[in-house]
Legacy VTK file of the C-alpha trace (Angstrom):
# vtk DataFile Version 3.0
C-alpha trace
ASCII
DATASET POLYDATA
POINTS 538 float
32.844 -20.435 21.082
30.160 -17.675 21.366
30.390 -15.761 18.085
28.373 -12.463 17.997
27.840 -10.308 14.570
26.177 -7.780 13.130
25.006 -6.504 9.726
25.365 -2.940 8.361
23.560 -1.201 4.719
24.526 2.068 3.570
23.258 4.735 1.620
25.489 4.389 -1.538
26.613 7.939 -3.163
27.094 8.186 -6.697
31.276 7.642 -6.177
32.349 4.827 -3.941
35.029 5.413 -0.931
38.731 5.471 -2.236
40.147 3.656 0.896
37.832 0.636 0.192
39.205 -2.741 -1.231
37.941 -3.214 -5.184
36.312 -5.962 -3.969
34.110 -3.935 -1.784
33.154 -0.689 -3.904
29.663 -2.248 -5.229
28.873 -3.524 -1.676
25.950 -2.284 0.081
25.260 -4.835 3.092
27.769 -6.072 5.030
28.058 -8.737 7.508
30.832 -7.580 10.458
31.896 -10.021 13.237
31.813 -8.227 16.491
33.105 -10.895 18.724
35.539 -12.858 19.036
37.480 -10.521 16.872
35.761 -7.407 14.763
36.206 -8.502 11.235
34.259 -8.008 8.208
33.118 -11.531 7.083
31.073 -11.019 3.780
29.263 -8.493 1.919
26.145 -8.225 -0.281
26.397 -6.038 -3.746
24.219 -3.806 -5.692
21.844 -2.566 -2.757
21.895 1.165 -1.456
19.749 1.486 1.522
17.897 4.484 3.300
16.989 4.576 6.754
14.778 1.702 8.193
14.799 0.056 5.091
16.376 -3.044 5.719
14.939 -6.660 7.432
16.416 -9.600 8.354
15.630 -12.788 8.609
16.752 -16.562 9.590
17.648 -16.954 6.356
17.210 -13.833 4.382
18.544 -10.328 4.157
15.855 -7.688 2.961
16.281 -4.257 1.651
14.126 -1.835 -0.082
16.373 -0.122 -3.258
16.938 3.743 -2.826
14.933 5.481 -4.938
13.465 2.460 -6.883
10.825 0.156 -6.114
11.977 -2.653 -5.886
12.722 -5.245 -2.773
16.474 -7.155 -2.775
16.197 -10.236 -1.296
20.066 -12.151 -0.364
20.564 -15.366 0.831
22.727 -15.891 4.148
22.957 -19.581 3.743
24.000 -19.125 0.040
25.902 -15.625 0.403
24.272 -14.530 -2.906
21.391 -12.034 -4.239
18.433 -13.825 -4.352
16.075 -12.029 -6.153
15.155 -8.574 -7.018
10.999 -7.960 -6.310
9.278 -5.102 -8.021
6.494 -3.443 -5.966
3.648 -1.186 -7.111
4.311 1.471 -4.250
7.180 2.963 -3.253
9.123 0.932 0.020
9.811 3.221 2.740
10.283 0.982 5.446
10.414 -2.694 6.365
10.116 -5.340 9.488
10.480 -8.957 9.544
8.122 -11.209 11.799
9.867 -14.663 12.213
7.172 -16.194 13.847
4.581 -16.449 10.759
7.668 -15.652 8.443
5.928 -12.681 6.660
7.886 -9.251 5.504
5.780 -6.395 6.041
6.338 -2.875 4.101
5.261 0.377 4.961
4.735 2.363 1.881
4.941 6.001 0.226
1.119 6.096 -0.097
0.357 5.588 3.796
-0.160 1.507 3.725
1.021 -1.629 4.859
1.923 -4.498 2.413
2.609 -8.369 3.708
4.480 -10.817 1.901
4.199 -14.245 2.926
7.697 -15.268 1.902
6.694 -19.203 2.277
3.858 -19.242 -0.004
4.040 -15.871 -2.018
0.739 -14.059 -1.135
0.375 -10.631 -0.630
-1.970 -8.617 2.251
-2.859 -5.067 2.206
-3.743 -2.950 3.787
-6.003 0.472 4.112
-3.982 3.525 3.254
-4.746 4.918 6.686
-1.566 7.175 7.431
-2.077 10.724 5.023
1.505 10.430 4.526
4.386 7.787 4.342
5.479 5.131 6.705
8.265 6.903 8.215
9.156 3.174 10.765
7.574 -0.198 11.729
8.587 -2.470 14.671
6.500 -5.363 15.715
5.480 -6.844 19.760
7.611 -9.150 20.768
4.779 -11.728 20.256
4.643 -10.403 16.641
0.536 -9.878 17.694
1.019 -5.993 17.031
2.003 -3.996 14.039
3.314 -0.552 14.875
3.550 1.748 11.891
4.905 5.276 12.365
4.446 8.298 9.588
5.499 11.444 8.883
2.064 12.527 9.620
2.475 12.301 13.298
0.843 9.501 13.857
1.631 5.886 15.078
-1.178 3.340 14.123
-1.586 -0.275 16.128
-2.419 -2.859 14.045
-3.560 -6.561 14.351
-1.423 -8.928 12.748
-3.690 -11.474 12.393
-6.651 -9.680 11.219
-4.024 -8.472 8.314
-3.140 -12.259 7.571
-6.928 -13.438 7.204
-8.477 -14.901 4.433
-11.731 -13.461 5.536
-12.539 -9.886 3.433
-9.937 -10.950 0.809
-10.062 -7.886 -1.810
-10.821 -7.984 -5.379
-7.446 -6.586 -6.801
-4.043 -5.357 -5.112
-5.335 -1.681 -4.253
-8.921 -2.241 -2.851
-9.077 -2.433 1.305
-11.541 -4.195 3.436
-12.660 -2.889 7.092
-10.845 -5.901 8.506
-7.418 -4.435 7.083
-8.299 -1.218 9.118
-5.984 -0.119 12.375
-6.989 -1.494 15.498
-6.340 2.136 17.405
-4.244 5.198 16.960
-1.718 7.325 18.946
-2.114 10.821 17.869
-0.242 12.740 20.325
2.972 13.981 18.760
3.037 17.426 16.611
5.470 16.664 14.058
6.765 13.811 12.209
7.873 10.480 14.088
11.437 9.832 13.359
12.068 6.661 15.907
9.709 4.135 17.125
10.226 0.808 19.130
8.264 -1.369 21.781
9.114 -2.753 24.601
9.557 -6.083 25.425
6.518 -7.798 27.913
2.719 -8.971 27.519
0.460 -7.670 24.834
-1.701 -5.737 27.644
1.032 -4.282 29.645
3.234 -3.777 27.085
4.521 0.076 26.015
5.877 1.856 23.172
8.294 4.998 22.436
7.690 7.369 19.771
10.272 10.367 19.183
8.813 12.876 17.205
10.984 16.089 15.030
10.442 18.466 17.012
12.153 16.968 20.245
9.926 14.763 22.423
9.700 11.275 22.953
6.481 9.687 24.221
6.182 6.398 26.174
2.780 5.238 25.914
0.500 2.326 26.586
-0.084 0.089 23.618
-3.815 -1.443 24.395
-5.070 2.031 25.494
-2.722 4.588 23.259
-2.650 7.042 26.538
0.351 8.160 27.388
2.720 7.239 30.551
5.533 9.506 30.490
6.960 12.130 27.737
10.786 13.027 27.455
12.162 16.251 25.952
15.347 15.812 24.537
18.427 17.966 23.471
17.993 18.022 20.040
15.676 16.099 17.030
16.128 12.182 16.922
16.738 10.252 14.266
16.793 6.686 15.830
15.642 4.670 19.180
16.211 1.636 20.407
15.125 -0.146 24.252
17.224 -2.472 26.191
16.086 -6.145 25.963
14.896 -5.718 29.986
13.052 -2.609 29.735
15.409 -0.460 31.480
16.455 2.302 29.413
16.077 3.995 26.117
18.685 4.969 23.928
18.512 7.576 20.876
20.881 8.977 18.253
20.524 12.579 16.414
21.190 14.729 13.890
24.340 16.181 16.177
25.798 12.598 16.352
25.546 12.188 19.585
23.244 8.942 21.295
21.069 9.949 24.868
20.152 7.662 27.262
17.183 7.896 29.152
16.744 5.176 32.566
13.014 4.391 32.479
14.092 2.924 36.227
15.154 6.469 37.571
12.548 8.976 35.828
10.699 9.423 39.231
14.201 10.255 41.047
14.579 13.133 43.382
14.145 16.648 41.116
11.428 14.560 38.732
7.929 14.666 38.408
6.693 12.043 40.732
5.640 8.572 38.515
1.934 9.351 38.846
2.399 12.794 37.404
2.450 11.941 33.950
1.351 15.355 32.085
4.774 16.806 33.104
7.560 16.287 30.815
11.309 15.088 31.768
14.121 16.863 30.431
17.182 15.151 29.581
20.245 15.670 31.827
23.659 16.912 29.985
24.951 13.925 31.687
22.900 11.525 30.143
24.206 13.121 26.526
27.337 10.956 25.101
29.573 12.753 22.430
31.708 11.044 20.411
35.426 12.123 20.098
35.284 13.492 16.433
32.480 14.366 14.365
31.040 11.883 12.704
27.933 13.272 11.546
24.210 12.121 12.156
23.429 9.213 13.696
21.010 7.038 11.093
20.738 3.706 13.133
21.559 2.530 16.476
21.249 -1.207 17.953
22.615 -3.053 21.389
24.284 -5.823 21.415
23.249 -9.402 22.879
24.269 -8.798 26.600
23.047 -5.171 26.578
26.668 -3.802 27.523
27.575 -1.977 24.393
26.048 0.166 21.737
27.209 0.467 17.977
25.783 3.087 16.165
26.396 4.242 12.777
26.809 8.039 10.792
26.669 9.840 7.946
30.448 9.836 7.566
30.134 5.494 7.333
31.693 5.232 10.733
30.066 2.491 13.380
30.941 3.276 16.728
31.168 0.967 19.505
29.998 2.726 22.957
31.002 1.886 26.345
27.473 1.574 27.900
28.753 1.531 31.536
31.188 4.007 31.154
29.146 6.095 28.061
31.778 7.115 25.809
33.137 5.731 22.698
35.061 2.512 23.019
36.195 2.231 19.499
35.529 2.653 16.171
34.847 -0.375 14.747
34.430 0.014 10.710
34.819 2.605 7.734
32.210 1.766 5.367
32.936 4.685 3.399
29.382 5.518 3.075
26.612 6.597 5.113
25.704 4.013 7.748
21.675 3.618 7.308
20.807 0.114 9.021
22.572 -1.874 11.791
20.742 -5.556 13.008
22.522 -7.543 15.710
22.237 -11.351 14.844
21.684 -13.359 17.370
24.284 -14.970 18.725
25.855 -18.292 17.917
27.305 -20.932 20.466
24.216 -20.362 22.548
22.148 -23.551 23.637
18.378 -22.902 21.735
15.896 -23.975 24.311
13.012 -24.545 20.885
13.641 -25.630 17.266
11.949 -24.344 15.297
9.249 -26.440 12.843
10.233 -25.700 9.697
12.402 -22.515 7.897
12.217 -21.099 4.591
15.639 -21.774 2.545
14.331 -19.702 -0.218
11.659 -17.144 -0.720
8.694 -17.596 -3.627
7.779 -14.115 -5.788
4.596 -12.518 -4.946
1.857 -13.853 -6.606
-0.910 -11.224 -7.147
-3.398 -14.113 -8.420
-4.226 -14.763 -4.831
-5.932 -11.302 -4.273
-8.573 -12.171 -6.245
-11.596 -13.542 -4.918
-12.789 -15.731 -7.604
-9.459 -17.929 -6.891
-10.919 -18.614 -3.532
-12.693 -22.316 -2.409
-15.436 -22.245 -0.212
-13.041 -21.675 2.882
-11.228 -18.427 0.829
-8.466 -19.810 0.263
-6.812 -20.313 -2.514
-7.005 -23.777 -4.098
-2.938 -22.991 -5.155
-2.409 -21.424 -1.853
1.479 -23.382 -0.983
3.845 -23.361 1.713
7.158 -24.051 0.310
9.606 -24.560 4.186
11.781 -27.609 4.927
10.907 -29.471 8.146
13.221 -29.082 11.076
12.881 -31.625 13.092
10.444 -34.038 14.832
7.573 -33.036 16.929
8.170 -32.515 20.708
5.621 -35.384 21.657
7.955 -37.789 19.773
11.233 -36.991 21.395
12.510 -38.460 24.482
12.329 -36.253 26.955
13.530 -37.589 30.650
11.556 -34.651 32.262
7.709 -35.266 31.943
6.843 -31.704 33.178
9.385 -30.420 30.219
7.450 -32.474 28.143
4.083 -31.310 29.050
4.607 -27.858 28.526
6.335 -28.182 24.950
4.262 -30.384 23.645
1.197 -29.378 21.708
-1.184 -30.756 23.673
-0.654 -33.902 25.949
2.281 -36.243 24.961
1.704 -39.640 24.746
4.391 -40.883 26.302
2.916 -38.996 29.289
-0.281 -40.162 29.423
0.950 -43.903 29.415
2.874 -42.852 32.618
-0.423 -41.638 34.271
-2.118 -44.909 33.354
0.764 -47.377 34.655
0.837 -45.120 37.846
-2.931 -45.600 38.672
-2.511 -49.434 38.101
1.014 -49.512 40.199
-0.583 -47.270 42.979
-3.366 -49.124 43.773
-5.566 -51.585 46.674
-6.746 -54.602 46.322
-10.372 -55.457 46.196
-12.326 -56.643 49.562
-12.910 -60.081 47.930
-12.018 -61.190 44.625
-8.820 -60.133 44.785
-9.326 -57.726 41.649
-7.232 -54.572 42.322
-9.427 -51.258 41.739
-6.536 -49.622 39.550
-6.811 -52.793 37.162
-10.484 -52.123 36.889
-10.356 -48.488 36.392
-7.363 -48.865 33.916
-9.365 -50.973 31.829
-12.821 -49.295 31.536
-10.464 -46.412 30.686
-8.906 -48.867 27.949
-12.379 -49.222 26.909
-13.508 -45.432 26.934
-10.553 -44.531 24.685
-11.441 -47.311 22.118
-14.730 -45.959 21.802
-13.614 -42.193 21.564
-11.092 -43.812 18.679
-14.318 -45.446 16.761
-16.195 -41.988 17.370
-13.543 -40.322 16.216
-13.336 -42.441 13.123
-16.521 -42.113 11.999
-16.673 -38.092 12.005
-13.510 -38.262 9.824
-15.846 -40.227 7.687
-18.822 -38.634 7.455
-16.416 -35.425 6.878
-14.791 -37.180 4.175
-17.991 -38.100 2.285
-19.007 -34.559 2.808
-16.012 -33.204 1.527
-16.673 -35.479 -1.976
-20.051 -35.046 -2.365
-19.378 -30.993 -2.440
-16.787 -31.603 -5.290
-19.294 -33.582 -7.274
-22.014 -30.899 -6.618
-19.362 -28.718 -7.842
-18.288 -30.376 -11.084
-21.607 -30.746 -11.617
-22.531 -26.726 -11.686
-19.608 -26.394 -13.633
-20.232 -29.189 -16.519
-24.135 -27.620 -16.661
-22.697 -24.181 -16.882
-20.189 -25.559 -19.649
-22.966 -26.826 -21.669
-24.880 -23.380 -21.571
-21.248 -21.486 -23.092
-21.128 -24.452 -25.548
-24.417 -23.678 -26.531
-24.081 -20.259 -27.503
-20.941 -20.461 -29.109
-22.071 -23.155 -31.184
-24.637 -21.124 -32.432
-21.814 -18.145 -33.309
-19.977 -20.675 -34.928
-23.265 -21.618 -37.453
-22.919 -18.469 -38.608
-26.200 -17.436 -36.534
-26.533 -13.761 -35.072
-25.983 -13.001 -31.447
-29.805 -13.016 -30.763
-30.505 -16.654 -31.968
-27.272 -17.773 -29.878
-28.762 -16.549 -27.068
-31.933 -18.055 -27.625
-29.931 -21.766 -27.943
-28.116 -20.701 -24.713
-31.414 -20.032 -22.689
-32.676 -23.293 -23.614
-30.034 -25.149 -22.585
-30.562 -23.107 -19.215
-34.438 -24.349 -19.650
-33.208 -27.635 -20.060
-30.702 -27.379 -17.128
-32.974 -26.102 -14.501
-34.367 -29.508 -12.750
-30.462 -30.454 -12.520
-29.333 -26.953 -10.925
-32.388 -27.043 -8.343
-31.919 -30.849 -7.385
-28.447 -29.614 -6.611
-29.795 -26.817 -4.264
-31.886 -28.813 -2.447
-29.583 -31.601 -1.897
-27.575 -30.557 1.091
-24.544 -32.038 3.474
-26.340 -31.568 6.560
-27.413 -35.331 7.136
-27.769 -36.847 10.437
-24.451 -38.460 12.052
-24.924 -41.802 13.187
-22.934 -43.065 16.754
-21.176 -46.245 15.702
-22.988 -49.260 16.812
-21.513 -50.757 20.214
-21.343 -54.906 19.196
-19.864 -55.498 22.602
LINES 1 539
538 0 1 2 3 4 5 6 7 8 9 10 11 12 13 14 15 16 17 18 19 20 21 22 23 24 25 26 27 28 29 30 31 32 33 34 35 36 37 38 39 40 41 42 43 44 45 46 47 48 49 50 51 52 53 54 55 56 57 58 59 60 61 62 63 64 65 66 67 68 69 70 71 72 73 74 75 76 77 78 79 80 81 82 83 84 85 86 87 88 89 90 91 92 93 94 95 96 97 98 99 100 101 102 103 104 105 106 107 108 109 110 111 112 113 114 115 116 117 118 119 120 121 122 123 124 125 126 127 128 129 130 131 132 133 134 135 136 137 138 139 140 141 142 143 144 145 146 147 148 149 150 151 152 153 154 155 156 157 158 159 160 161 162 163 164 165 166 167 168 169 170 171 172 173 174 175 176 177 178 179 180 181 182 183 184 185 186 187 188 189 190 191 192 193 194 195 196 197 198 199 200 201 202 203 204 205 206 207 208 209 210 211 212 213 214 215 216 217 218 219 220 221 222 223 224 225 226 227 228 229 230 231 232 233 234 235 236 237 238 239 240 241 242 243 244 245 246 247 248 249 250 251 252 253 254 255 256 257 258 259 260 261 262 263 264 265 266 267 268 269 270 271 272 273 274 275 276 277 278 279 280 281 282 283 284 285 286 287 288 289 290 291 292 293 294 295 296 297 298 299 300 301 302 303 304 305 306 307 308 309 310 311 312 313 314 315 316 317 318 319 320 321 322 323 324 325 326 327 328 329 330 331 332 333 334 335 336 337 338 339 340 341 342 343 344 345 346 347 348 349 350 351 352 353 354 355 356 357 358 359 360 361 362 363 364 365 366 367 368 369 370 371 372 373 374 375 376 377 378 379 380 381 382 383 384 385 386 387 388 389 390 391 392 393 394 395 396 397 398 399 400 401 402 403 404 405 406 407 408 409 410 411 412 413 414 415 416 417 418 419 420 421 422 423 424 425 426 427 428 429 430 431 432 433 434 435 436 437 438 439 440 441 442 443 444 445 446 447 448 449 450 451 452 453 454 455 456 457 458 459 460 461 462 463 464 465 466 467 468 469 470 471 472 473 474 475 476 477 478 479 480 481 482 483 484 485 486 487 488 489 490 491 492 493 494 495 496 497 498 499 500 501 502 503 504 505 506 507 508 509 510 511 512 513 514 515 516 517 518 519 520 521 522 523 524 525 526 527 528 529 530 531 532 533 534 535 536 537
């Protein structure tokens, strides 16, 4: 049966909601059933959640604590709090990117902070916005950071370049030009309340920004210019875009959500398409009022199929809208609080075309010791530097998989299992010879037998040669380390003779006399020695 849910934070006032169970005055997060039957199905206490400060995960539940700083991670295999994270900064906003399974945090101070929730290390980066991170969202190929800030500006940033090793800094605060934007969209006048992006390629894919005073701009993500620009009714608060790119939806300060069809903004009365310095203004028919008031809308998200809306108020209300029909369906919960965060999950019962290679069952602290740069091998990175996940499943290549073109294309690289195929075909598809009776696929199937025996041997002895490499560089290592050992030793010997600080370091600097021959046979000895093709005894 296709189950479909949905999780909900609010903004917790000082005095919980009378008409709430007992059981579910100290909850913050909830998780609510939407289909088959709207039902609340567990909830999450001691978290109280503004506005765009909640992520979710496979496996996790994130929020960022009102008015503390501090980061509540809950388990939604174990139904539990987790673990309570303190951060140096302030958390004003928060996205989760499944792919590389890193949380990233938009701060008070104008920055971005990533936490590798696998292996604990934490990226940050340059506090380029003058003012907070207002929202985040990420490309659907999680390639692109978007960060939004009450400044008025949205900055593009590469996730990647974010992630590297390369540039690490020497403590939590200090930036790097790598951990720089990658461009800037500077067109709105006021702060950005609502940003999202929409849902194809990396170089034709857009954004929208909706800004305080009233506009919304959709704009081109490689480039930052901007396509079209949208005046609305009244100041928005939240955005989201349907799953095909076909229209935008947006909830206020009045309550109310407006639609805007990306497929019809050229229509008859419209700027043309190619007249893009013209604004649109929003139609009253493409306004939807709810029945009652129930104060500002906070959050809005669609459900899997695109059909219906849920959005949720300032009076704790989530609404379910009628997306065909744009009115109010029902009303769905009561939390009792101000509704801050909705996330559709995604839906279960549904066939998953790829598994995953491993998850995360439970998330490791930060560790700040990995910011430093003297932790760092040769490569940068950390010696320590763990991935703690649990293996899925088997790779593609080693499944049996009846279609070969299914198997080619999720497979990393070329599966086995096909390229035996290819080699019995040549053999079963071909002539005999003109005289000894020798067919031509036999011959060709067995000098390429031959060619991938000696590729194997090749292949061998670069693994070799990398290995001894690899151990001669640790000796050379342990050895500048035991000769740098003897110099301390030497001096603090001398400190412990009772001798002054100027005789100590007289004993030190001539066990760095003595030490010099070793140190420069170990910088002229080098790796770079020639590679020798194995010998061919055939």
């Amino acid at each position: 049966m296709l189950t479909e849910s949905f999780i909900a934070a609010v903004l917790a006032a000082n005095k919980p909601a009378q008409h709430l169970a007992t059981s579910l005055k100290d909850v913050g997060i909830f998780l609510h059933e939407l289909q088959p039957q709207p039902v609340l199905r567990h909830g999450y206490k001691k978290s109280s959640v503004q506005p765009r400060c909640m992520a979710v995960s496979r496996s996790h539940v994130f929020t960022a604590q009102s008015e503390k700083v501090v980061v509540n991670v809950y388990s939604r295999d174990k139904g539990n709090q987790e673990a309570t994270v303190p951060f140096p900064e302030k958390i004003t906003s928060l996205v989760y990117a499944d792919g590389p399974e890193v949380l990233v945090m938009g701060t008070e101070e104008g920055k971005l902070i990533l936490w590798e929730v696998g292996t604990g290390r934490i990226t940050t980066s340059s506090a380029s916005h003058l003012q907070a991170v207002s929202q985040l969202c990420l490309t659907p190929d999680d390639y692109h950071i978007l960060s939004a800030s009450t400044d008025s500006t949205v900055l593009v940033w590469s996730l990647s370049s974010l992630l590297s090793f390369q540039g690490a800094s020497e403590s939590y605060t200090e930036g790097s030009a790598m951990k720089t934007p990658v461009a800037t969209f500077s067109q709105h006048r006021d702060a950005i309340t609502a940003l999202d992006c929409g849902h194809s390629r990396p170089s034709t894919n857009f954004a929208v920004s909706a800004s305080r005073d009233g506009t919304c701009h959709i704009w081109h993500i490689e480039t930052c210019s901007i396509l079209r620009t949208v005046l609305l009714p009244s100041a928005p608060t939240c955005l989201t875009l349907d799953p095909a790119d076909r229209a935008i939806y947006l909830g206020d300060t009045s309550g109310k959500v407006t639609s805007v069809d990306l497929l019809s903004l050229g229509k008859t009365g419209m700027p043309k398409p190619s007249d893009t310095s013209l604004p649109v203004q929003v139609g009253e028919e493409d306004q939807w009022t709810p029945a009652s008031d129930p104060g500002s809308c906070h959050t809005i998200a669609l459900t899997y199929d695109a059909t219906a809306l849920l959005s949720g108020h300032e009076n704790g209300s989530i609404l379910k809208w009628d997306i065909a029909k744009r009115k109010v369906a029902n009303d769905l919960a009561k939390l009792g609080q101000p509704v801050t965060n909705l996330r559709m999950l995604e839906p279960e019962g549904l066939q998953k075309k790829h598994q995953r290679a491993f998850s995360v069952p439970e998330v490791v602290k930060p560790r700040l010791e990995f910011n430093a740069r003297l932790e760092h091998g040769t490569s940068g990175i950390p010696a320590n530097y763990k991935l703690h996940a649990v293996l899925t499943g088997a790779p593609m290549d080693q499944e049996v998989v009846d279609d070969p073109f299914s198997a080619a294309i999720t497979s990393n690289g070329w599966p086995a299992s096909l390229l035996d195929a290819a080699i019995r075909a040549i053999d079963d598809g071909a002539v005999a010879g003109p005289s000894n009776g020798i067919s031509v696929s036999a011959i060709r199937t067995e000098r390429l037998g031959e060619e991938v025996a000696e590729l194997k041997k090749t292949l061998a002895a670069y693994k070799k040669t990398e290995l001894e490499m690899m151990e001669r560089s640790l000796a050379r290592m342990k050895q500048r380390d035991d000769i740098d050992l003897q110099r301390r030793q030497a001096y603090h010997d001398a400190i412990k003779r009772g001798e002054d600080k100027k005789t100590a370091n007289a004993a030190m600097n001539a066990a760095m006399e003595a030490s010099k021959k070793e140190l420069k046979a170990l910088e002229v000895e080098s790796d770079a020695e020639p590679f020798e093709e194995p010998v061919d005894t055939s």
